[in-house]
C-alpha positions in Angstrom: 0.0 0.0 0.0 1.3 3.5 -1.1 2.3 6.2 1.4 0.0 9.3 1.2 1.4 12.4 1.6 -0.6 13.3 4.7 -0.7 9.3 6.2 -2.3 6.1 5.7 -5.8 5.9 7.7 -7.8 3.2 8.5 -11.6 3.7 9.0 -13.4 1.4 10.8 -17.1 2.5 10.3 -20.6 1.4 9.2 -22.5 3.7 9.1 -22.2 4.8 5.1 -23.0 8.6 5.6 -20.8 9.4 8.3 -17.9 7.2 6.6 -18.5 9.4 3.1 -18.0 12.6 5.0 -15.1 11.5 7.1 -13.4 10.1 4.0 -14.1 13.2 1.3 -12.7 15.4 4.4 -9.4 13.5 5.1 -8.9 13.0 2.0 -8.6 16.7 0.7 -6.2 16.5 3.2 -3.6 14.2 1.4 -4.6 11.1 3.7 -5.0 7.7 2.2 -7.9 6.1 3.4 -9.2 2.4 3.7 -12.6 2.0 5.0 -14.1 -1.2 6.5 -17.2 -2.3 8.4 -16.3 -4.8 10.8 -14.3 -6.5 13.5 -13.1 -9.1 10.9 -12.3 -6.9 8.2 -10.4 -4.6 10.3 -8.4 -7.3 11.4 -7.6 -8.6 7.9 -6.6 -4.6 6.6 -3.8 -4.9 10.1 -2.3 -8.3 9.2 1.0 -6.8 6.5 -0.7 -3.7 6.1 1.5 -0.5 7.7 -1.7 2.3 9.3 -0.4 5.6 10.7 -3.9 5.9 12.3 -6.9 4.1 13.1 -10.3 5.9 13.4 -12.9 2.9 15.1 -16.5 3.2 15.7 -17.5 1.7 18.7 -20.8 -0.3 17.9 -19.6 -1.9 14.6 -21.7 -5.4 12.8 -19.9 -7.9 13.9 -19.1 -6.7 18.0 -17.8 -4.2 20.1 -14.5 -2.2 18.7 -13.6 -0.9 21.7 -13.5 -4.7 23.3 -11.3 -6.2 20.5 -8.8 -3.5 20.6 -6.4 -5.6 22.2 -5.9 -7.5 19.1 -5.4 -4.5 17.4 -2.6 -3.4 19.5 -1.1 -6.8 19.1 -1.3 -6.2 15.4 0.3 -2.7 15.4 1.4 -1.8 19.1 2.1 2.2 18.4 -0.5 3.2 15.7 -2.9 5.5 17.2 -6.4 4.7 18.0 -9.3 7.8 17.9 -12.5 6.1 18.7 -16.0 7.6 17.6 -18.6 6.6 19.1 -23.1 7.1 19.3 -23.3 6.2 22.2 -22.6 9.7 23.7 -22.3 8.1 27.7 -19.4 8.8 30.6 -19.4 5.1 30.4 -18.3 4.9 26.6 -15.5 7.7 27.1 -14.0 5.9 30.5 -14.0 2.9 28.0 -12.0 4.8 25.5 -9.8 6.5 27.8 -8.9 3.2 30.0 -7.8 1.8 25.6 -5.5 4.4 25.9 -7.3 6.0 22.7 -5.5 8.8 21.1 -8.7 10.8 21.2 -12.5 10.0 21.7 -15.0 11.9 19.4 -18.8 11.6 20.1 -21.3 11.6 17.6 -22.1 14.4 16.1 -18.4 15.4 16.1 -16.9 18.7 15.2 -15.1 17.4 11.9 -12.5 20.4 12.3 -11.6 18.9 15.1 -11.7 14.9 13.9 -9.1 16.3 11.1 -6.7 18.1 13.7 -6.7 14.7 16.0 -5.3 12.6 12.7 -3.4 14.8 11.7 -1.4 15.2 15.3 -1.9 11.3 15.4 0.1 11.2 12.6 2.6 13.8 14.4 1.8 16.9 11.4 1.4 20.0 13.0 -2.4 21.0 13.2 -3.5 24.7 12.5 -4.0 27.0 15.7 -6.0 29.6 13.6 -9.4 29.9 15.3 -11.0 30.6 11.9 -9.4 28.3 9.4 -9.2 29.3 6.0 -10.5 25.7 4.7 -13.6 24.9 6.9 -15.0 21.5 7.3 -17.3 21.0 4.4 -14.2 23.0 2.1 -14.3 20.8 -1.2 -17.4 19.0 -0.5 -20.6 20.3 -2.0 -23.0 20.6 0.4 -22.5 22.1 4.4 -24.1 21.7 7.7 -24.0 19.6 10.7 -27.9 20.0 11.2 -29.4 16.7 11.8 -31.7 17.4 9.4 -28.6 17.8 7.0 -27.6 14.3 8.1 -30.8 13.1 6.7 -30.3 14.5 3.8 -26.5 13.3 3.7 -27.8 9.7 4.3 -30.3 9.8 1.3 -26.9 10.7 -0.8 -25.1 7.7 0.2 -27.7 5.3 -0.6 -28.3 6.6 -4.3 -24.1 7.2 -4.6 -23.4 3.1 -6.0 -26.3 3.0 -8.4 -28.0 5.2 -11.3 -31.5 5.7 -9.3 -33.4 8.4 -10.6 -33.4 11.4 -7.7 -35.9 14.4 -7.5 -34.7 16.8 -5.1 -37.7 19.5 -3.3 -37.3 22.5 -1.4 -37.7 25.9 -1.2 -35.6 28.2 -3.4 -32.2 28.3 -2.6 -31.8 25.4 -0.8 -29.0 24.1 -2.5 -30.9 21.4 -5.0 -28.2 21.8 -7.2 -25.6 21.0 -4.9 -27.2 18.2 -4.0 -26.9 17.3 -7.5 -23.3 18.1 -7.2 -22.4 15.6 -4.3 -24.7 12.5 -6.4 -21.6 13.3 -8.8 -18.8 14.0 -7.4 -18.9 11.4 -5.0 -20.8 8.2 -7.0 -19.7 6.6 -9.7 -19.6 8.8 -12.5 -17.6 11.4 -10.9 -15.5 10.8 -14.3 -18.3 12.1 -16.7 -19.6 15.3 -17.6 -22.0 17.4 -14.9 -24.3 19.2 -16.9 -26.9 21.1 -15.6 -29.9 23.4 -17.2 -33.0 25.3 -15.7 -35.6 24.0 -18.0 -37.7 27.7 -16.5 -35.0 29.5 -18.0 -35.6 28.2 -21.7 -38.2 29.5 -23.6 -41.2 26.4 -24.2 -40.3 26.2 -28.1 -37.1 26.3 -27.4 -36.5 23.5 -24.4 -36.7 20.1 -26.7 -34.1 21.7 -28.9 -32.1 22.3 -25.7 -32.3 18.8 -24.3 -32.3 16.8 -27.4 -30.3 19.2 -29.7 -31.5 19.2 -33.4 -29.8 19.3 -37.0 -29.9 21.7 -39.4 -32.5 23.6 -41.1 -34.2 21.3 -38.2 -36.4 25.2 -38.1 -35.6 28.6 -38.7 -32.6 29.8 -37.2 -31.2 26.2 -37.2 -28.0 27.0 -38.9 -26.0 24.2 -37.9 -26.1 21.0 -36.1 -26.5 21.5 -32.1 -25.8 18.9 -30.0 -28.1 18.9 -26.6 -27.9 18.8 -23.0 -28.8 15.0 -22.7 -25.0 13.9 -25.7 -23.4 16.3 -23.6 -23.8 14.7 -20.3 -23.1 11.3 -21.7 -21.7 9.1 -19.2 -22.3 11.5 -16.5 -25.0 13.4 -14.9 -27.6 15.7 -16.0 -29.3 17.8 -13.7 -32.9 19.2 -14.6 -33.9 22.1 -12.4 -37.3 23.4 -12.3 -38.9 20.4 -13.6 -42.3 21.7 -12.6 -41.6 24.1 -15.5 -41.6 21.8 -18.0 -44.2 22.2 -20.8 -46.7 19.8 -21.4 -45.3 18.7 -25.2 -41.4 18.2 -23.6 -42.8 16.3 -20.9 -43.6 13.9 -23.4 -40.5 13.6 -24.5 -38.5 13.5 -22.0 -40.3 10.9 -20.5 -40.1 8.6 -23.4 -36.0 9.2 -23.4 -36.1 8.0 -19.7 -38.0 4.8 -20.4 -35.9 3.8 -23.3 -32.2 5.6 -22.9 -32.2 6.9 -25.9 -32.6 10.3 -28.0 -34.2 11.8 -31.0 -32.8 15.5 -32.2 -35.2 17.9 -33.2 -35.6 17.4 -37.3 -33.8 14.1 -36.8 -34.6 10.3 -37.8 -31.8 8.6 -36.1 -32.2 7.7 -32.4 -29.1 8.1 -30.5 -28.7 6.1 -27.3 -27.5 7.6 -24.1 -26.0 7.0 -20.5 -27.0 9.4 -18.1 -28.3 9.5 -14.7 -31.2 12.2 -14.3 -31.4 14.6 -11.0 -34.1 16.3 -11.5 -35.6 19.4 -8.7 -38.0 21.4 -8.2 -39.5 24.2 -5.5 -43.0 23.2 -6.6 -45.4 20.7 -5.1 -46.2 18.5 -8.3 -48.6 16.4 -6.7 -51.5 19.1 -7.1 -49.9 19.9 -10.7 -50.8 16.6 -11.6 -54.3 16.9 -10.6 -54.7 20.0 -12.5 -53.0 18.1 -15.6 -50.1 20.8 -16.0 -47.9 18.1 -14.9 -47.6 14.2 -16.3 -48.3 11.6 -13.2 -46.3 8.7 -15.2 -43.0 11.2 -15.3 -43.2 12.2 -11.7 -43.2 8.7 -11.1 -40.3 8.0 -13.1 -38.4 10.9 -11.8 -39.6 10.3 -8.3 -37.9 7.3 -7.6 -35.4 8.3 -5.1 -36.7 11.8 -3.2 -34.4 14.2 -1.1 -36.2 16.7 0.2 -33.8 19.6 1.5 -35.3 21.6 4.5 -35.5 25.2 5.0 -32.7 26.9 6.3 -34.9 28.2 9.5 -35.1 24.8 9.7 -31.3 24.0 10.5 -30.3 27.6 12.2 -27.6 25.2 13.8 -26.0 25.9 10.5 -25.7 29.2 10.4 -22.4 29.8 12.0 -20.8 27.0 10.0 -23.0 28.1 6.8 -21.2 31.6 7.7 -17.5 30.4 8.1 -18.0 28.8 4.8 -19.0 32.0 2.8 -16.4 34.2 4.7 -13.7 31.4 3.7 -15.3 31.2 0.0 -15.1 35.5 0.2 -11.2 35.3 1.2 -10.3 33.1 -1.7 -11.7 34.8 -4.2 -10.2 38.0 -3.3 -12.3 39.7 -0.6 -11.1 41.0 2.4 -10.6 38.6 5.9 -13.5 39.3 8.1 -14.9 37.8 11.0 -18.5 37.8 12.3 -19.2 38.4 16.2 -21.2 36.3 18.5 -23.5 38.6 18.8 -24.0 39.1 15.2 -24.1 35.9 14.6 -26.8 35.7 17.2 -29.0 38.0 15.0 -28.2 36.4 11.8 -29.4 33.4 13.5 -32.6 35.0 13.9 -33.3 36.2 10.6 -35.9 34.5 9.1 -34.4 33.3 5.7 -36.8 33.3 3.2 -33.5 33.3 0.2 -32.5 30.7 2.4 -28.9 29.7 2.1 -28.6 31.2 -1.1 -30.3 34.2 0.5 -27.5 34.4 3.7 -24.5 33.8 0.9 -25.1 37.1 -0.5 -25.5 39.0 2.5 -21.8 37.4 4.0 -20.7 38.4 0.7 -22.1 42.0 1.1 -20.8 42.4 4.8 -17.6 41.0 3.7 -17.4 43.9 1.1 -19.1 46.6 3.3 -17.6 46.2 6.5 -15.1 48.8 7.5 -13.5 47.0 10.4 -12.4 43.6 10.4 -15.2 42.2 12.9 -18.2 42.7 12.0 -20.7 43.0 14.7 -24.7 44.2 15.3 -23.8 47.7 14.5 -22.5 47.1 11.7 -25.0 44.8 10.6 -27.2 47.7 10.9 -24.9 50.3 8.5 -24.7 48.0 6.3 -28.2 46.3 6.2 -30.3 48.8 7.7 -33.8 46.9 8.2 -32.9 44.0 6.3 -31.6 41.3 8.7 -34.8 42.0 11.3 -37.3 40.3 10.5 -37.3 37.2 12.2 -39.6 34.2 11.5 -42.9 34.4 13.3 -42.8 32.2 16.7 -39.5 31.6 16.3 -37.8 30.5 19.8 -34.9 33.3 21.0 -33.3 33.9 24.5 -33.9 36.9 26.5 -30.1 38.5 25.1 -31.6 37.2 21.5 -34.9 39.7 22.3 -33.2 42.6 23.4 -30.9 42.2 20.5 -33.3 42.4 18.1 -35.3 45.0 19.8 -32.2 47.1 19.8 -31.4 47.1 16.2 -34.3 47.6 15.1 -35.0 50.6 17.2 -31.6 51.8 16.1 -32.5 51.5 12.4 -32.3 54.9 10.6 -36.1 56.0 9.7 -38.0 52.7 10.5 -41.0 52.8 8.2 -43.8 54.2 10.7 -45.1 51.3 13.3 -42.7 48.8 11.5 -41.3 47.8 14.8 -43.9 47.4 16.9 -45.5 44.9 13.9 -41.9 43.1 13.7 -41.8 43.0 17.5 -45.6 41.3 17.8 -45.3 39.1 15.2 -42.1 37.5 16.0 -42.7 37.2 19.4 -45.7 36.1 20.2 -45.4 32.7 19.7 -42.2 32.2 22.3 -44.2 34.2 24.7 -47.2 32.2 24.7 -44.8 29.1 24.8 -43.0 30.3 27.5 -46.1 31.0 29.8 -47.4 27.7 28.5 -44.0 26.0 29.8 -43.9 28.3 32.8 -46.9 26.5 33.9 -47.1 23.1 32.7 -49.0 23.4 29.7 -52.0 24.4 31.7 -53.6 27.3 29.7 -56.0 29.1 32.6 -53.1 29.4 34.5 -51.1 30.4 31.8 -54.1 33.0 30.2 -54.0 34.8 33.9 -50.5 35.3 33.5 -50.4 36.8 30.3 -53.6 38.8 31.4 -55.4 37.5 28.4 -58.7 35.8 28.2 -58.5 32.2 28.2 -60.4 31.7 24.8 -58.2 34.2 23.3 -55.2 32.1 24.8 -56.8 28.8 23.4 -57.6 30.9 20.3 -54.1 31.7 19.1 -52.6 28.4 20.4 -54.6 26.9 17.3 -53.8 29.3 15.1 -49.8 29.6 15.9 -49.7 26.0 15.7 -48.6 25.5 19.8 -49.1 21.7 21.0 -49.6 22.5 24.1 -49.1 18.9 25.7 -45.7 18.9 25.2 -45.5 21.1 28.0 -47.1 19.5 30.3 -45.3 17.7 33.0 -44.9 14.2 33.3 -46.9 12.3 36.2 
């Protein structure tokens, strides 16, 4: 087995997701890694084969790894051991530290931090920087710790080894492109072509033209032959964004080249065969476009056959900060200024409700990056830069009491606030958490809690409807 330049690694680890994000990351690191999932086959990769590190889930298929690492340290008495482990208990990390493990990560880890442990496992220096220039996710497609990130991660990996057809949902600028991007990079046919094309951006008589291509004189303006989207992603990947914007007459088509693999160009007679996988995604519910017959049921169902759905980002706030490390890294190497974002401005961004979603908070890192006169960027100069812009915060969403006056603060700050602006902004975004916080203040019990908002109970039991409060969650268990 050949040295790599940053060390040889071997990953013990069977759960697929976690293993594809560990590798991709240690791996744009110039390590060599071999992955296994078991006791047995660990053992075999140890018996002639040299490891500068060992990373080891604890709960593996065939046993216990932390119980069999004596015949790992038979096999290779002074390579490092970092165990990872679900099983997030003071028992597990006595277990660990009593193997003498290098280091003990918990799941979710900090995969910064994973990547520092191997690399001073493997005695390279680690960076001290507090902000690193290449954050986790640098090189891989798609960002977030969120657990509903890890969802979505996990969908990736099962479609990664085979050519299923994936439609991807979500809101605009959710990143359905990039999860297009991992499906290639990382599966099979990272060797072919990614093509993508936004069939709403093509004009209706245009869009079989596009995807098919056509010859000459194939209609006026057809001056030469045009080869389309689906030859040019042979062997690779196409990616077919806004599928709900399909007309009705490509539709047709395009389901007929999915069920048989092959092509016609527009004014052609030949039928050309083709290898692609299809991603196909879209910000529109297509179930009711299929009732109304704007949209085919037999090619949802054929583009339907594996679905990621991509939440919100007010859905994963969690990955804000690491959302926001990304962009500023992403600014620096494309020539922007070095800044930094303060806690307490990335308290408020946190609070922001998001409707751009991640696309949405790209552009406005990007515009504080270029705005920001000092090097730290904090709430004031959130406000210079975005006056109103980054207040409103999504109705009912849950803040602390800091969080509150925060966001109270800047926006009674804000240069010439649009007249009763606030007092709306203030109303609607907290009364949600209030009512919640009465309701948890007394047990979920709602004439208790009406007295204490001063409010009449029906009122009370009124907006708890329409909010969308479940109020027995905050009851307290017998």
């Amino acid at each position: 087995m050949r040295r790599a330049s940053g060390g040889n690694v071997l990953l013990v680890e069977d759960d697929s997701a976690i293993a594809t994000v560990i590798t991709a990351a240690l791996e744009d690191e110039g390590f060599r890694i071999e992955h296994c999932t078991s006791i047995a086959a660990r053992d075999g990769w140890l018996r002639g084969h040299p490891f500068d590190v060992m990373l080891t889930d604890v709960m593996l298929e065939d046993g216990d790894g932390l119980a069999s690492l004596d015949r790992v340290r038979k096999a290779a008495p002074n390579m490092p051991v970092i165990v990872l482990s679900a099983q997030n208990t003071l028992d597990t990390a006595v277990r660990a530290s009593d193997s003498d493990a290098f280091e003990y990560f918990p799941k979710p880890f900090d995969l910064d931090e994973l990547v520092q442990a191997v690399q001073q496992a493997c005695g390279e220096t680690a960076s001290g920087a507090s902000m690193p220039d290449h954050p986790e996710d640098d090189g891989m497609p798609l960002v977030g710790r969120s657990q509903a990130m890890q969802s979505v991660y996990r969908m990736i990996t099962r479609v990664l080894r085979n050519d299923l057809t994936v439609l991807v949902t979500g809101e605009s600028g959710t990143g359905k492109e990039l999860v297009a991007e991992a499906i290639h990079q990382l599966g099979s046919r990272r060797s072919g072509p990614f093509v993508a094309v936004n069939t709403a951006a093509i004009p209706g008589d245009l869009i079989e033209s596009e995807l098919f291509g056509h010859e000459k004189g194939a209609f006026t303006g057809a001056v030469a032959q045009a080869i389309g989207k689906f030859e040019q992603a042979n062997g690779g990947t196409l990616f077919l964004d806004e599928i709900g914007d399909m007309p009705a007459e490509a539709q047709t088509r395009l389901l007929r080249a999915l069920q048989s693999g092959r092509i016609r160009r527009v004014g052609g007679r030949q039928e050309i065969a083709v290898d692609v996988r299809i991603v196909a995604a879209t910000n529109r519910d297509l179930i009711p476009m299929i009732s109304a017959g704007t949209f085919r049921e037999d090619l949802y169902y054929r583009l339907n056959v594996v679905p990621i759905e991509l939440p919100p980002l007010r859905d994963r706030r969690e990955d804000i900060d690491v959302l926001c490390q990304h962009f500023l890294s992403q600014a620096v190497e494309e020539g922007l200024p070095r800044r930094q974002l303060s806690s307490d401005a990335l308290e408020l961004l946190r609070a922001r409700n998001w409707r751009g979603n991640v696309r949405e908070l790209r552009n406005v890192v990007y515009r504080l990056v270029l705005m920001a006169r000092d090097d730290v960027i904090d709430p004031s100069s959130l406000s210079d830069i975005l006056g109103n812009e980054q207040l409103p915060i999504g109705q009912g969403e849950d803040r602390s009491e800091s969080g509150i006056a925060q966001a109270l603060d800047v926006w009674l700050d804000a240069e010439n606030p649009p007249a009763g602006a606030v007092y709306a902004q203030a109303i609607a975004a907290f009364e949600k958490p209030l009512i919640e916080h009465a309701l948890g203040r007394t047990s979920g019990n709602q004439l208790r809690a009406a007295k204490l908002l001063g409010i009449n109970r029906n009122t009370l039991r009124k907006r708890i409807g329409e909010l969308g409060i479940e109020p027995d969650r905050f009851a307290r268990p017998l």
